[in-house]
C-alpha positions in Angstrom: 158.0 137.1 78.8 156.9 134.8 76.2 153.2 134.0 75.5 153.4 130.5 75.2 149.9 130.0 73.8 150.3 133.4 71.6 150.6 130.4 67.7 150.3 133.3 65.5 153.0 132.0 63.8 152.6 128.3 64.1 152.5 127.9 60.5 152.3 124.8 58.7 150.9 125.4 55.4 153.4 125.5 53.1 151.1 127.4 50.4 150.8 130.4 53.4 153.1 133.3 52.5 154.0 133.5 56.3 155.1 130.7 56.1 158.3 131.4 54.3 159.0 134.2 56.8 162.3 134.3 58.4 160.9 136.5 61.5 157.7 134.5 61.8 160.1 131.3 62.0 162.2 133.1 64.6 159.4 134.2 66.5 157.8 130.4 66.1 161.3 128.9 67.1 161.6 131.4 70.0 158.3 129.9 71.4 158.6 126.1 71.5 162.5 126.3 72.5 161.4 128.2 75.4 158.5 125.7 76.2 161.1 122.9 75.6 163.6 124.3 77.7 161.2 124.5 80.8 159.9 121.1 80.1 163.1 118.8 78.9 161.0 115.4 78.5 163.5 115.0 75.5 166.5 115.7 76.8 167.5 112.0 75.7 166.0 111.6 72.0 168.0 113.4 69.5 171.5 115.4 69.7 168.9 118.4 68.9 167.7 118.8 72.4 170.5 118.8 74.2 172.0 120.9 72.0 169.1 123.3 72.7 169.7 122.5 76.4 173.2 123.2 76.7 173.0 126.2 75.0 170.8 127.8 77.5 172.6 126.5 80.3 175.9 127.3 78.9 174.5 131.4 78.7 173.6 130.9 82.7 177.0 129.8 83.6 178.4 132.7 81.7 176.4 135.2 83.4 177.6 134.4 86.4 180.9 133.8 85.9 180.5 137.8 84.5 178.5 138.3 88.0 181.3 136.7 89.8 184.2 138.4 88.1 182.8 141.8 88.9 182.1 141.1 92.4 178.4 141.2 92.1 178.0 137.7 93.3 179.6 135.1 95.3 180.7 131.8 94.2 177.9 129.3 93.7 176.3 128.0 97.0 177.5 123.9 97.4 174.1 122.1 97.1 175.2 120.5 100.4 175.7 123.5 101.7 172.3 125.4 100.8 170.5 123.9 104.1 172.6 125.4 106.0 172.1 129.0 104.9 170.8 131.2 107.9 166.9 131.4 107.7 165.9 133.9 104.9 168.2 133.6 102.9 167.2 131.1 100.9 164.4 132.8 99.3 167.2 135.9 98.6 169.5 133.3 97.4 167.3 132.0 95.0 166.3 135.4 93.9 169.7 136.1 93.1 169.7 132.9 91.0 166.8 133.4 88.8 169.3 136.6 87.2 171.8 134.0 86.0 168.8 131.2 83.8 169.7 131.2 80.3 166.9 132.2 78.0 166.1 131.8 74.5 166.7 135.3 73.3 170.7 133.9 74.6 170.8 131.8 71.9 173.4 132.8 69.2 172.3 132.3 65.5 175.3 129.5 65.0 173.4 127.9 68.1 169.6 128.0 66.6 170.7 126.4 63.2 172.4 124.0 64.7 169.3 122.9 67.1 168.0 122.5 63.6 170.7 120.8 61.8 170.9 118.3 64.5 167.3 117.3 63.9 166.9 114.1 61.7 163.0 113.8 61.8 162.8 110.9 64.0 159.6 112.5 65.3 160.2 110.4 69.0 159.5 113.8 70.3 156.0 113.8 69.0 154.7 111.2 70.8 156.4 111.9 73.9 155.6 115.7 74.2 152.3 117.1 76.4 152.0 120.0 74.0 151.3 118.5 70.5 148.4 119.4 68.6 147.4 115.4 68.6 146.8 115.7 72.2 144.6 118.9 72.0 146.9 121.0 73.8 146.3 125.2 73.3 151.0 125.4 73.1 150.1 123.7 69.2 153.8 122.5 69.8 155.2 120.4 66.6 158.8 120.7 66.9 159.7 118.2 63.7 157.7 120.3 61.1 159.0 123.4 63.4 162.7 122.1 61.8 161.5 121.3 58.2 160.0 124.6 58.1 164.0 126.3 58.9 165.1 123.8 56.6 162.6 125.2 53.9 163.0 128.2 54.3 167.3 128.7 54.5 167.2 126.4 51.4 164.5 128.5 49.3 166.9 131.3 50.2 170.4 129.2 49.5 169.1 126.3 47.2 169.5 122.9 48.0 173.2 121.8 48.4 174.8 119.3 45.7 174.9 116.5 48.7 171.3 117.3 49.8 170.2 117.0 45.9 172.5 113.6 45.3 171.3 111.9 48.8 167.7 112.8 47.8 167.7 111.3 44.2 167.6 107.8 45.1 165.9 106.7 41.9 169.0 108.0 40.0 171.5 106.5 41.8 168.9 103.0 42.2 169.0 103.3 38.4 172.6 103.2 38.2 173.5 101.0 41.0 171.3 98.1 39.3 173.5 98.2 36.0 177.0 99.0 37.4 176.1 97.6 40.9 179.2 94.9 41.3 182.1 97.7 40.3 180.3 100.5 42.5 180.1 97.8 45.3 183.9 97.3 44.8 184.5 101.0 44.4 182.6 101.8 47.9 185.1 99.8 49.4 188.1 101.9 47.8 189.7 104.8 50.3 190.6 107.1 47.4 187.3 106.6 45.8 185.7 107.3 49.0 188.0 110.0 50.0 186.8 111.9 46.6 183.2 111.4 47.4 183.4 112.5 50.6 185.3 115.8 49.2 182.6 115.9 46.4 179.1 115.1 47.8 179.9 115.0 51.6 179.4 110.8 52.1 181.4 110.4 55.3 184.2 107.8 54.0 183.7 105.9 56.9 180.1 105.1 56.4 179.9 102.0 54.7 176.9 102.0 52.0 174.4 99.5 51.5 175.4 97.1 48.4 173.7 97.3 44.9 171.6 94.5 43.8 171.4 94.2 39.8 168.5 91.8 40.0 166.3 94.4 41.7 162.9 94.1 43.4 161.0 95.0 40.3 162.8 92.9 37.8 161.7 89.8 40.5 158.5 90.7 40.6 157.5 91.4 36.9 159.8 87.2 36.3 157.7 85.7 39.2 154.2 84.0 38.5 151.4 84.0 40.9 148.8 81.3 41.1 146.1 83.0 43.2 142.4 82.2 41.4 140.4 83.3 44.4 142.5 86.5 46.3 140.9 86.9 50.1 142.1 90.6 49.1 144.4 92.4 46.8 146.9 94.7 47.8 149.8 96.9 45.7 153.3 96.5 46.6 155.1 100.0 47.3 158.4 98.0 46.9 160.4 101.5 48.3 163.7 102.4 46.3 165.6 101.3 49.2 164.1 97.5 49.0 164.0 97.6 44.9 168.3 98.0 45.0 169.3 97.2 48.4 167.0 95.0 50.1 165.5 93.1 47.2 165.3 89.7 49.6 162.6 91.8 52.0 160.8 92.6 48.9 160.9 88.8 47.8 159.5 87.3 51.5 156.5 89.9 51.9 155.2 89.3 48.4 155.3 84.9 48.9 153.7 85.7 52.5 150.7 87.7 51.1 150.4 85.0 48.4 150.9 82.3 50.8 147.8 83.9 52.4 145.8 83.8 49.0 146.3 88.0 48.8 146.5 89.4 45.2 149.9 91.4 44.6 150.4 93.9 42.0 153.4 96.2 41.3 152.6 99.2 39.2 154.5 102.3 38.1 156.3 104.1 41.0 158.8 106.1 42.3 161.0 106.9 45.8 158.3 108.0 48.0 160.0 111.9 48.0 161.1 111.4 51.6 164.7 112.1 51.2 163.6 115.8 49.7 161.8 116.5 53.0 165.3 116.6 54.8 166.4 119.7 53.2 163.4 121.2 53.0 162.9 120.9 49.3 159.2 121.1 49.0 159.2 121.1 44.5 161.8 118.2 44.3 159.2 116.5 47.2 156.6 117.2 44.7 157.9 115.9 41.6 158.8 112.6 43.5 154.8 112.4 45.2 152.5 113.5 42.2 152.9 110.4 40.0 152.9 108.2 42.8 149.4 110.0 44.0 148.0 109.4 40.3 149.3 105.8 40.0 148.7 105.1 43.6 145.0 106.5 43.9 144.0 104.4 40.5 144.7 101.3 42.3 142.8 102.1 45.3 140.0 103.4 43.9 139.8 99.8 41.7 139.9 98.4 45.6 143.5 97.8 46.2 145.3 98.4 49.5 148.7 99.7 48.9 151.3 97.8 51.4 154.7 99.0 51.7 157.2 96.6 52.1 160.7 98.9 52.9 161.4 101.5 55.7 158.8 102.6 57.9 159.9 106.3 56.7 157.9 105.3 53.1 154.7 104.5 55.0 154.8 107.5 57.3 155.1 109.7 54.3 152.5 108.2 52.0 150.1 108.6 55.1 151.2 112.0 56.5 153.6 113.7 54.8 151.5 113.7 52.0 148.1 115.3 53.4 150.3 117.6 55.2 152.7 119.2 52.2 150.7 118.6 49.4 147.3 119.4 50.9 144.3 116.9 51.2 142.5 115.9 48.3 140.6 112.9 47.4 143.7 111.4 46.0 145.7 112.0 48.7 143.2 110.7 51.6 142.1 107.9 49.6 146.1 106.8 49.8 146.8 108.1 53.4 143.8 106.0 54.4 144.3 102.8 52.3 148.1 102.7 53.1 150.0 99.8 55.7 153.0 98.8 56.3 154.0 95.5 55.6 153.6 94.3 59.0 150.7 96.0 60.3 148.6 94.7 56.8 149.4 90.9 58.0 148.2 92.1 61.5 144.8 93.5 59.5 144.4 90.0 58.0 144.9 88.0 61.6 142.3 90.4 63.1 139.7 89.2 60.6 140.8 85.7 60.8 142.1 85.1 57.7 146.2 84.9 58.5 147.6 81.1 58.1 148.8 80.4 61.2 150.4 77.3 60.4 153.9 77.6 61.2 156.0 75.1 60.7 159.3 76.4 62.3 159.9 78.4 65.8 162.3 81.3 65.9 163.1 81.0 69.8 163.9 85.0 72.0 163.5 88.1 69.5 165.5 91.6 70.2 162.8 93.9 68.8 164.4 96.9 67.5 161.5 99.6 67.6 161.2 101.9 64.4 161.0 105.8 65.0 158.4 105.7 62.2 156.8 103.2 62.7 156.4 104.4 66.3 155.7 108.2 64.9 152.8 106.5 63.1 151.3 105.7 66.2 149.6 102.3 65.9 151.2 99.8 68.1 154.1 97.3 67.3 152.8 95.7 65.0 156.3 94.0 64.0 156.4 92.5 67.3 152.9 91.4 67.4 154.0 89.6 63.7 156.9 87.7 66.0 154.4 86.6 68.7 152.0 85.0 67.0 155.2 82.5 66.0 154.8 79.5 68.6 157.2 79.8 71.4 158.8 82.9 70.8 159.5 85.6 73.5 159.8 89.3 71.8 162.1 91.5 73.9 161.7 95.3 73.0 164.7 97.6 72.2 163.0 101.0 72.9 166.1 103.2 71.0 166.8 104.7 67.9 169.4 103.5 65.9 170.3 107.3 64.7 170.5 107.0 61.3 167.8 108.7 59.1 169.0 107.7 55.4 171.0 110.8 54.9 171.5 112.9 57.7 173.6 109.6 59.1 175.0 109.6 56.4 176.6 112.9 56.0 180.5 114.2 56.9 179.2 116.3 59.7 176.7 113.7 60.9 178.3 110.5 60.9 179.8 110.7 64.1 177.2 111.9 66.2 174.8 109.0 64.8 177.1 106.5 64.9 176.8 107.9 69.3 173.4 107.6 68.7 173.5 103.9 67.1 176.4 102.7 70.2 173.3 103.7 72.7 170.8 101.2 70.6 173.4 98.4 70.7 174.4 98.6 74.2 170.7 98.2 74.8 170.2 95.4 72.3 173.4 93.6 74.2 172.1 94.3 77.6 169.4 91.1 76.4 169.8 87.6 75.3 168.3 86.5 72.2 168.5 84.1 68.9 168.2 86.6 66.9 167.6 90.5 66.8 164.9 91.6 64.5 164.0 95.8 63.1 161.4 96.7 60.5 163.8 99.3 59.4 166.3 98.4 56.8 168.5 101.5 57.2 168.1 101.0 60.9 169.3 97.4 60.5 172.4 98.4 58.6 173.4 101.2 61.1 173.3 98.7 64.0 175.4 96.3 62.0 178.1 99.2 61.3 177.9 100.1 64.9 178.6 96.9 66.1 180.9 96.1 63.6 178.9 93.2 62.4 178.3 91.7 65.7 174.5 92.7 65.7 173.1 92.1 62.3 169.2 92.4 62.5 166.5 90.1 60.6 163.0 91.7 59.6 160.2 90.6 61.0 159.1 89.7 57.6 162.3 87.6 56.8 161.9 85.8 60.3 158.1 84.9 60.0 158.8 83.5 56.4 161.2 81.1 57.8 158.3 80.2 60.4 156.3 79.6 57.3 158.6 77.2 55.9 159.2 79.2 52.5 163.0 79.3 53.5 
């Protein structure tokens, strides 16, 4: 029997020794599955948890079909038929039963990597789940940093696969995608090229890739002027590599609304945010990617800057806990986990205090509000949606699903088709309500649900849509 309180070996600090312990993990992983298993509140987030929950009741079915076959057992009792058992032998019945639950120690080792593998850090389970340390409970249950942990630890012992290393090197391939950007764009759309990169670094060939932009995000910003002589605040812009070479137009609209609203925009030194490294579990690449954004970052902040993040939520949930939590707290650190907002939720800051214009000039009519994992992981509301509402005369519907796609898990050879089943759940609810338009703060999210649907659901960005409510589109 399991000790479901016994956390020993719930181990977080990656600096701990124990930590990198295969039979600590095991013991770790043993635990929460077996918590999950009798709980099953996620039974409908990820493919992880049904994965987990098949497998243990896939190992009951075959123990008694073994029962059965050796004449231990009958067949099993018709649930219309269990009332009906003469009095008694219900209790025996079930007795009999309890022989034939699966349990963890069932689990094959092809079965608990792939509970792991099946994990793309959407962290929906966090808020959901009774048992998380956020909500005080003695089980100390964290099931996404359970999975980064088994991903650390099989690639410290394997290294960190050529596609793992290529999907987390964003900056790289940003680089080159804003100088060769049109023939890559053109190439992308080529079956033998894509045939070779799937073979090669294990893009599925059917997952179409966001376009290059040559005129990045940066090169924008460091061209435009800004006339602000008297800033109500002044913020720096983590533009994201994402935005910088794929989404340059978000980039654009969030810097002219913050200096429509007389805020002070800068755009220093930086880097991808390391996200992509936490995937595999590759903690030094992670670290390489963070540092110089913590030196550059913390400067700033300390001079009195907020740093806003204007790309996917992912960036924003890193800078404010992925950080403290892998590369331990400091003053640097805190001062950028506590000083750091997403695009949306910084406007929100400025309404609260009274100093958002409000004068809209143009209504956006019924909204399909796609809800971000991360921006729901970070636990502060909806703020996108609240963004949309304070737009005269518009009605926010929310779409409560994930779209599936996690930058490079969705976009993997083994992964693509179980997030594109993920996505066709998202769309089906997005369809299941009218609207003008359908609106996500996640640009990878957006450009899953555009794939899924095969172009028939396209979403905005909050931040696009309230700038055409401004009138500076």
């Amino acid at each position: 029997m399991l000790n479901h309180s016994d956390t020993q070996n719930t181990i977080y600090d990656i600096t701990n020794p124990t930590y990198w312990d295969r039979g600590s993990l095991y013991q770790e992983m043993d635990r929460i599955y077996d918590v999950c298993i009798g709980c099953r509140l996620c039974f409908n987030l990820c493919p992880s948890f049904p994965s987990l929950f098949n497998s243990i009741d896939n190992a009951g079915e075959q123990k008694r079909e073994i029962a059965v076959a050796e004449g231990r057992v009958g067949k099993t009792i018709d649930r219309s038929d269990y009332l009906d058992l003469p009095e008694g032998e219900h209790a025996s019945d079930a007795s009999i039963e309890v022989e034939f639950r699966g349990e963890v120690s069932d689990l094959t080792e092809e079965e608990r990597w792939e509970i792991v593998d099946l994990c793309y850090q959407c962290k929906l389970c966090d808020p959901i789940c009774p048992y998380t340390p956020g909500k005080d409970h003695e089980f100390q249950l964290d099931f996404p940093k359970l999975m980064t942990r088994a991903q650390a630890i099989r690639t410290k012992e394997r290294g960190v696969r050529t596609n793992d290393k290529f999907l987390a090197n964003t900056d790289f391939t940003g680089k080159i995608g804003s100088i060769f950007g049109p023939i890559l764009n053109i190439f992308n759309r080529i079956d033998f090229f894509r045939y070779m990169m799937e073979k090669t670094i294990g893009i599925h060939r059917k997952r179409i890739l966001p376009k290059f932009q040559t005129n990045t995000f940066q090169k924008w910003f460091k061209s435009h002027e800004s006339n602000i002589s008297d800033p109500i605040d002044k913020v720096v812009i983590f533009g994201t590599c994402f935005t910088n070479v794929h989404d340059v137009s978000l980039g654009k609209g969030a810097v002219q609304i913050l200096e429509h609203n007389g805020v002070e925009c800068i755009y220093p030194d930086q880097q991808c945010c390391g996200a992509p490294y936490l995937s595999p579990g590759d903690f030094e690449g992670f670290k390489k990617q963070a540092y110089p954004n913590v030196d550059e970052l913390s400067k700033w902040v300390k001079e009195g800057y907020k740093i806003v993040v204007t790309g996917p939520p992912t960036c924003s949930l890193t800078l404010k806990k992925e950080y403290p939590d892998y590369l331990g707290i400091n003053e640097k650190i805190k001062s950028i986990s506590e000083n750091t907002f997403d695009i949306s939720e910084y406007l929100i800051y400025l309404h609260k205090q009274g100093k958002l214009n409000t004068d809209f000039k143009n209504e956006i009519g019924t909204v399909n509000y796609h809800v971000s994992c991360h921006l729901k992981a970070q636990q502060m509301g909806f703020k996108g949606r609240d963004i949309l509402k304070l737009i005269p005369n518009t009605k926010v519907n929310l779409i409560n699903r994930c779209s599936g796609m996690d930058g490079g898990w969705g976009m993997k050879t083994e992964y693509f088709e179980p997030s594109m089943k993920v996505a066709e759940r998202c769309v089906n609810d997005i369809n299941k309500r009218d609207a003008d338009i359908v609106c996500s703060d996640c640009s990878l999210a957006s450009h899953q649900l555009t794939q899924a649907s095969e172009g028939d659901v396209a979403p905005s960005h909050p931040i696009l849509e309230l700038h055409k409510a401004y009138g500076l589109s």
